[in-house]
N, CA and C atoms as an extended XYZ file, in Angstrom:
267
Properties=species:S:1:pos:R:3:atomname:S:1:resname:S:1:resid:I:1 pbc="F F F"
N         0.850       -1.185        0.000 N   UNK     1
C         0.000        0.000        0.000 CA  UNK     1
C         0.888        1.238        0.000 C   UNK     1
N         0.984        2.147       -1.002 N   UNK     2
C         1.470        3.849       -0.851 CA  UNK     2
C         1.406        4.226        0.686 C   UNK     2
N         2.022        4.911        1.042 N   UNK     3
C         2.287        5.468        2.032 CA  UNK     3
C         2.234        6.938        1.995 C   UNK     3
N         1.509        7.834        2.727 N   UNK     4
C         1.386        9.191        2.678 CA  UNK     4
C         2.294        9.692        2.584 C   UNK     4
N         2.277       10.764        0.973 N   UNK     5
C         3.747       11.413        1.017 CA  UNK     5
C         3.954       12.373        2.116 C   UNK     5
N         4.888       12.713        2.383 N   UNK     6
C         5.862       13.258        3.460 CA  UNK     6
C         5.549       12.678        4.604 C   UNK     6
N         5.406       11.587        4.550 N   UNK     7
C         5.440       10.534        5.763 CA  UNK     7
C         6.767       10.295        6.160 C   UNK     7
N         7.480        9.878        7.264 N   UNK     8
C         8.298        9.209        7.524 CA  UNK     8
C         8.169        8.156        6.654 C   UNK     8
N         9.329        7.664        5.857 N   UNK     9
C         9.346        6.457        5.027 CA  UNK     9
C        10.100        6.139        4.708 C   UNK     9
N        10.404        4.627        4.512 N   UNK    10
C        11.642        4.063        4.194 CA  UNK    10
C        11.786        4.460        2.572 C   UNK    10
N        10.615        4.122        1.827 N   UNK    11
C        10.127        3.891        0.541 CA  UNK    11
C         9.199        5.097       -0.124 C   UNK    11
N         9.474        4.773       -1.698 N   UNK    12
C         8.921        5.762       -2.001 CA  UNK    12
C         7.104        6.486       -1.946 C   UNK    12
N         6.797        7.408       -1.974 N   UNK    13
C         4.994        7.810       -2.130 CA  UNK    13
C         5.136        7.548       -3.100 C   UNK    13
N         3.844        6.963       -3.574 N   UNK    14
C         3.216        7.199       -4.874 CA  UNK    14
C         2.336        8.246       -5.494 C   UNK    14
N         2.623        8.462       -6.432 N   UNK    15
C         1.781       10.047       -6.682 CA  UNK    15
C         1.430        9.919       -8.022 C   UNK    15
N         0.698       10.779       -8.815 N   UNK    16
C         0.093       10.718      -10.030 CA  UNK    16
C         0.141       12.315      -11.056 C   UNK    16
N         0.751       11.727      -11.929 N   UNK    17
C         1.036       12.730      -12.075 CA  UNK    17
C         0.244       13.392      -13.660 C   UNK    17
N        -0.556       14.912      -13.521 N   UNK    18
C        -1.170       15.134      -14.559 CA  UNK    18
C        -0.776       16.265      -15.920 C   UNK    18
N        -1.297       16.802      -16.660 N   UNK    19
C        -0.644       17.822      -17.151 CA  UNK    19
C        -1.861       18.737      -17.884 C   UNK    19
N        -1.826       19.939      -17.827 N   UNK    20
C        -2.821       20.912      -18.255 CA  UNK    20
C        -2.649       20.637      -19.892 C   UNK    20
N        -3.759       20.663      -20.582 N   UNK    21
C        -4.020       19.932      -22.087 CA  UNK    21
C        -3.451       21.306      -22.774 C   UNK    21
N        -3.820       22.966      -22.335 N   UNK    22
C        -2.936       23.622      -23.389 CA  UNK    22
C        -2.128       24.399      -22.618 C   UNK    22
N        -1.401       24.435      -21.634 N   UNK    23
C        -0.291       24.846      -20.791 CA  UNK    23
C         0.745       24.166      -20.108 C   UNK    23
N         1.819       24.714      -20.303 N   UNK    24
C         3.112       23.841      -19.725 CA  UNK    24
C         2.975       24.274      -18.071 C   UNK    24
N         1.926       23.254      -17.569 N   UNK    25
C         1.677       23.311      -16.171 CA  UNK    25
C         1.133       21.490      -15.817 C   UNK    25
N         1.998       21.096      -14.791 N   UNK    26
C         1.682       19.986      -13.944 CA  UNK    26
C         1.135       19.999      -12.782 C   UNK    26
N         0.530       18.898      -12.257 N   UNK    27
C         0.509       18.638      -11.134 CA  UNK    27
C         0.321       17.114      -10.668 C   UNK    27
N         0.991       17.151       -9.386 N   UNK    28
C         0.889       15.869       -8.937 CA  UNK    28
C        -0.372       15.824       -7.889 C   UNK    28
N        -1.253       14.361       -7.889 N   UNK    29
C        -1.916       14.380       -6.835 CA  UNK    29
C        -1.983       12.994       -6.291 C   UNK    29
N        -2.303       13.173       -5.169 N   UNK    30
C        -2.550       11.771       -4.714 CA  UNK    30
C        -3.567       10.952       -4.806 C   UNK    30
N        -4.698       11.364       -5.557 N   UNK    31
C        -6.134       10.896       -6.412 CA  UNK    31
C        -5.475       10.680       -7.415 C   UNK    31
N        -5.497        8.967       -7.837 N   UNK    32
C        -5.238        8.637       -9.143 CA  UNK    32
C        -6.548        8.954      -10.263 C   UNK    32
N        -7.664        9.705       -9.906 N   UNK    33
C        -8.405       10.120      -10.458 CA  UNK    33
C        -7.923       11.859      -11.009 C   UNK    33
N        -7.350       12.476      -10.313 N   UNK    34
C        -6.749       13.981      -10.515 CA  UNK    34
C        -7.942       14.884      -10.033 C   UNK    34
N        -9.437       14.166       -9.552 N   UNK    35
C       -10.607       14.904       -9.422 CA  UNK    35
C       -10.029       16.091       -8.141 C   UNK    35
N        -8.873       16.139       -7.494 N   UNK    36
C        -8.643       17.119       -6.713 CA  UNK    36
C        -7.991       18.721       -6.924 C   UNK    36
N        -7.481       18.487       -8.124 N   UNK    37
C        -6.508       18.876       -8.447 CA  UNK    37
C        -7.641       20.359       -8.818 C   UNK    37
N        -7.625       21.676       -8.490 N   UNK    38
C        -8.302       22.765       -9.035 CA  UNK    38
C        -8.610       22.897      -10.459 C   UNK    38
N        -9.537       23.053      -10.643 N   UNK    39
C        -9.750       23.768      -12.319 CA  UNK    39
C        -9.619       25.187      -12.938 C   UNK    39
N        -9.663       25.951      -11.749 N   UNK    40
C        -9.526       27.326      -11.375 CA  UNK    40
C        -8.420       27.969      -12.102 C   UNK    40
N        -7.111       27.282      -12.073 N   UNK    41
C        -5.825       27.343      -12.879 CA  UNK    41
C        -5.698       26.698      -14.294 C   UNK    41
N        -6.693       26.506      -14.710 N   UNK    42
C        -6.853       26.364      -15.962 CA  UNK    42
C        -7.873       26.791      -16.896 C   UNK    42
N        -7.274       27.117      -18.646 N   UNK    43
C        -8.399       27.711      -19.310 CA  UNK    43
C        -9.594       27.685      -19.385 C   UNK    43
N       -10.519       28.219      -20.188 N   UNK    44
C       -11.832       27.516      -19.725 CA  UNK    44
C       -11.700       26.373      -20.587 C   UNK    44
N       -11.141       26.406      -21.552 N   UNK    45
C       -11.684       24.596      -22.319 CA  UNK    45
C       -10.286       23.810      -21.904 C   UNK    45
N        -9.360       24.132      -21.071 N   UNK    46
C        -7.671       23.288      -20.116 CA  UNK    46
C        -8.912       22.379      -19.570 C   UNK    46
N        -8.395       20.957      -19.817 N   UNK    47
C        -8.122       19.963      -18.376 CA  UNK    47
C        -7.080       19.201      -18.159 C   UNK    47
N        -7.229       18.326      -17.181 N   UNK    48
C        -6.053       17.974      -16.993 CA  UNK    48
C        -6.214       16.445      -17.187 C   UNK    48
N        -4.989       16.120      -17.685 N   UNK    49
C        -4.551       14.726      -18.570 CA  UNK    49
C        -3.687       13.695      -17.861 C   UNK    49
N        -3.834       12.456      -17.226 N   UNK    50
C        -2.885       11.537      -16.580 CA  UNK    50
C        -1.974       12.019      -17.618 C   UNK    50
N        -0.518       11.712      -16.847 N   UNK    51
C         0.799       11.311      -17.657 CA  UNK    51
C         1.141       10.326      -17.137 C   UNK    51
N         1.686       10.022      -16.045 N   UNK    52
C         2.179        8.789      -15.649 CA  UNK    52
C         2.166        8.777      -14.171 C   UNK    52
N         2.291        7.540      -13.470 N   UNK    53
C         2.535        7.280      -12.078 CA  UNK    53
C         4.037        7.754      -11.697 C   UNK    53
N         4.454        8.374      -10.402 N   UNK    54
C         5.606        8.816      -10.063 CA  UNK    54
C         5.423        8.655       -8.553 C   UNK    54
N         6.831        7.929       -8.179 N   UNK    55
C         7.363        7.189       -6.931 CA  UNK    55
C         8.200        8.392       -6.645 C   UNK    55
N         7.764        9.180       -5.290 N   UNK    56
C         8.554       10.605       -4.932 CA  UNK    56
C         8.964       10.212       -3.556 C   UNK    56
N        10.192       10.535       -3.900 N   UNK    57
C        11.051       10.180       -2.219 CA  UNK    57
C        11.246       11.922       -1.883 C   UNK    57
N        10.923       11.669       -0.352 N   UNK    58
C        11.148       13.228        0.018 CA  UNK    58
C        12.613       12.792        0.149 C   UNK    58
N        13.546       14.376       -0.148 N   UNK    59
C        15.030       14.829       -0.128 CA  UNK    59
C        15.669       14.387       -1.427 C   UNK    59
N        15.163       13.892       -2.425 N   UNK    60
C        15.774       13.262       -3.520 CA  UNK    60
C        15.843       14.469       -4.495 C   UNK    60
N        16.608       14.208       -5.292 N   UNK    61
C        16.594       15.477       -6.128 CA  UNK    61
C        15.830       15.767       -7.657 C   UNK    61
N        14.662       16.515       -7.951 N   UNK    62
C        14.321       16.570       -9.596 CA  UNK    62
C        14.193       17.674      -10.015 C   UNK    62
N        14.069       17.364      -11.042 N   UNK    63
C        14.192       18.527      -12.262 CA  UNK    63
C        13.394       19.824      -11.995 C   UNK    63
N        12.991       20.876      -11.700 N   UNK    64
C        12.101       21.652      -12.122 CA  UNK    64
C        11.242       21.702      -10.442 C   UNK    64
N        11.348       20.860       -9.845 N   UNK    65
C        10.286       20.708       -8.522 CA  UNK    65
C        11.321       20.690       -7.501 C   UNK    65
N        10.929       21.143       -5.944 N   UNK    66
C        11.134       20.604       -4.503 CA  UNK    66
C        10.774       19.763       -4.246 C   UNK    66
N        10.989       18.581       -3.995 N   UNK    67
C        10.128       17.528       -3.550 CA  UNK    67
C         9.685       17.395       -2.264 C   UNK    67
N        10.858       18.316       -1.252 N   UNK    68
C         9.661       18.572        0.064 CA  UNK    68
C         8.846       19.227        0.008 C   UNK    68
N         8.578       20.581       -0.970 N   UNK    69
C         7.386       21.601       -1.152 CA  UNK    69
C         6.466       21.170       -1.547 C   UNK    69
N         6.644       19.889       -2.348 N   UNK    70
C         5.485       18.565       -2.739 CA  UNK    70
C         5.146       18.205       -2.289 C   UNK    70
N         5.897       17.449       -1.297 N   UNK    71
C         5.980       16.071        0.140 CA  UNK    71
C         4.459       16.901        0.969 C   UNK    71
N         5.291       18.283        1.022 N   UNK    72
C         4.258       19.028        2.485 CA  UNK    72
C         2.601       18.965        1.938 C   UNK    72
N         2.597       20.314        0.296 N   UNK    73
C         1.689       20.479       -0.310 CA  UNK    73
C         1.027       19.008       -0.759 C   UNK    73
N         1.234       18.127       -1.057 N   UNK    74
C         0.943       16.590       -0.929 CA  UNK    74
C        -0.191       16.280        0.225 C   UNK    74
N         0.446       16.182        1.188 N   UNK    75
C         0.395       16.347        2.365 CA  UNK    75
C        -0.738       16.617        3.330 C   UNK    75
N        -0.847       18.473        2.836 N   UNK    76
C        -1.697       19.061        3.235 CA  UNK    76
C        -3.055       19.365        2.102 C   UNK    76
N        -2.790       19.304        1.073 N   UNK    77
C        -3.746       19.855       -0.141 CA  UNK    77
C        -4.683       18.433       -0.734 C   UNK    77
N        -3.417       17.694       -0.976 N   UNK    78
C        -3.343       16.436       -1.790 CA  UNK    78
C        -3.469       16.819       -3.251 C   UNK    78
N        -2.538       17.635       -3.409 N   UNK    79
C        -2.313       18.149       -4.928 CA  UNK    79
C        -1.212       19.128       -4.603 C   UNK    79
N         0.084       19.451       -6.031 N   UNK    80
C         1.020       19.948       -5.679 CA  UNK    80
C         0.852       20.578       -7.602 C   UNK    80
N         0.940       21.610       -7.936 N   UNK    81
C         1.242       22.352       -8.822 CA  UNK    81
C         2.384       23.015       -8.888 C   UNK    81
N         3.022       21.973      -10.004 N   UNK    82
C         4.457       22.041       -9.798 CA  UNK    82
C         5.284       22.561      -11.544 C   UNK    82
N         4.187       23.120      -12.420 N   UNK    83
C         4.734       24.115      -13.509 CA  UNK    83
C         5.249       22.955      -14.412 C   UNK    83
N         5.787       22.719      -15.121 N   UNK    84
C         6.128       21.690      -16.134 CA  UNK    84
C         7.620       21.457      -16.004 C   UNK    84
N         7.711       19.955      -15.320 N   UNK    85
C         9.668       19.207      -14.840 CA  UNK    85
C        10.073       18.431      -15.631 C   UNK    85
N         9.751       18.298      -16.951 N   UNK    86
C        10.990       18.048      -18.018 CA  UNK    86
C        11.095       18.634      -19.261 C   UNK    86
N        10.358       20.120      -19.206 N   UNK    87
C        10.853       20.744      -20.749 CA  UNK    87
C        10.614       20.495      -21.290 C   UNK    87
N         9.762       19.534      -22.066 N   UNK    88
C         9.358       18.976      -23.032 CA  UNK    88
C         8.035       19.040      -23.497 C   UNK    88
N         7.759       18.963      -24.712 N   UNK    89
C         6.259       18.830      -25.367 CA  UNK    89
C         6.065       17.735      -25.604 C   UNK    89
Protein backbone atom coordinates (compact mmCIF):
# COMPACT_ATOMS: atom_id res chain seq x y z
CA UNK A 1 0.00 0.00 0.00
CA UNK A 2 1.47 3.85 -0.85
CA UNK A 3 2.29 5.47 2.03
CA UNK A 4 1.39 9.19 2.68
CA UNK A 5 3.75 11.41 1.02
CA UNK A 6 5.86 13.26 3.46
CA UNK A 7 5.44 10.53 5.76
CA UNK A 8 8.30 9.21 7.52
CA UNK A 9 9.35 6.46 5.03
CA UNK A 10 11.64 4.06 4.19
CA UNK A 11 10.13 3.89 0.54
CA UNK A 12 8.92 5.76 -2.00
CA UNK A 13 4.99 7.81 -2.13
CA UNK A 14 3.22 7.20 -4.87
CA UNK A 15 1.78 10.05 -6.68
CA UNK A 16 0.09 10.72 -10.03
CA UNK A 17 1.04 12.73 -12.08
CA UNK A 18 -1.17 15.13 -14.56
CA UNK A 19 -0.64 17.82 -17.15
CA UNK A 20 -2.82 20.91 -18.25
CA UNK A 21 -4.02 19.93 -22.09
CA UNK A 22 -2.94 23.62 -23.39
CA UNK A 23 -0.29 24.85 -20.79
CA UNK A 24 3.11 23.84 -19.72
CA UNK A 25 1.68 23.31 -16.17
CA UNK A 26 1.68 19.99 -13.94
CA UNK A 27 0.51 18.64 -11.13
CA UNK A 28 0.89 15.87 -8.94
CA UNK A 29 -1.92 14.38 -6.83
CA UNK A 30 -2.55 11.77 -4.71
CA UNK A 31 -6.13 10.90 -6.41
CA UNK A 32 -5.24 8.64 -9.14
CA UNK A 33 -8.40 10.12 -10.46
CA UNK A 34 -6.75 13.98 -10.52
CA UNK A 35 -10.61 14.90 -9.42
CA UNK A 36 -8.64 17.12 -6.71
CA UNK A 37 -6.51 18.88 -8.45
CA UNK A 38 -8.30 22.76 -9.04
CA UNK A 39 -9.75 23.77 -12.32
CA UNK A 40 -9.53 27.33 -11.38
CA UNK A 41 -5.83 27.34 -12.88
CA UNK A 42 -6.85 26.36 -15.96
CA UNK A 43 -8.40 27.71 -19.31
CA UNK A 44 -11.83 27.52 -19.72
CA UNK A 45 -11.68 24.60 -22.32
CA UNK A 46 -7.67 23.29 -20.12
CA UNK A 47 -8.12 19.96 -18.38
CA UNK A 48 -6.05 17.97 -16.99
CA UNK A 49 -4.55 14.73 -18.57
CA UNK A 50 -2.89 11.54 -16.58
CA UNK A 51 0.80 11.31 -17.66
CA UNK A 52 2.18 8.79 -15.65
CA UNK A 53 2.53 7.28 -12.08
CA UNK A 54 5.61 8.82 -10.06
CA UNK A 55 7.36 7.19 -6.93
CA UNK A 56 8.55 10.61 -4.93
CA UNK A 57 11.05 10.18 -2.22
CA UNK A 58 11.15 13.23 0.02
CA UNK A 59 15.03 14.83 -0.13
CA UNK A 60 15.77 13.26 -3.52
CA UNK A 61 16.59 15.48 -6.13
CA UNK A 62 14.32 16.57 -9.60
CA UNK A 63 14.19 18.53 -12.26
CA UNK A 64 12.10 21.65 -12.12
CA UNK A 65 10.29 20.71 -8.52
CA UNK A 66 11.13 20.60 -4.50
CA UNK A 67 10.13 17.53 -3.55
CA UNK A 68 9.66 18.57 0.06
CA UNK A 69 7.39 21.60 -1.15
CA UNK A 70 5.48 18.57 -2.74
CA UNK A 71 5.98 16.07 0.14
CA UNK A 72 4.26 19.03 2.48
CA UNK A 73 1.69 20.48 -0.31
CA UNK A 74 0.94 16.59 -0.93
CA UNK A 75 0.40 16.35 2.37
CA UNK A 76 -1.70 19.06 3.23
CA UNK A 77 -3.75 19.85 -0.14
CA UNK A 78 -3.34 16.44 -1.79
CA UNK A 79 -2.31 18.15 -4.93
CA UNK A 80 1.02 19.95 -5.68
CA UNK A 81 1.24 22.35 -8.82
CA UNK A 82 4.46 22.04 -9.80
CA UNK A 83 4.73 24.12 -13.51
CA UNK A 84 6.13 21.69 -16.13
CA UNK A 85 9.67 19.21 -14.84
CA UNK A 86 10.99 18.05 -18.02
CA UNK A 87 10.85 20.74 -20.75
CA UNK A 88 9.36 18.98 -23.03
CA UNK A 89 6.26 18.83 -25.37
Amino acid sequence: MPQEPGAAQAGPARVFMFRASSRRLCALSVDPTGGNIPRHSLGAEDEWTFVRVLDLLVGELRSGFDPDEVARALREDGYALIGEPFHAD
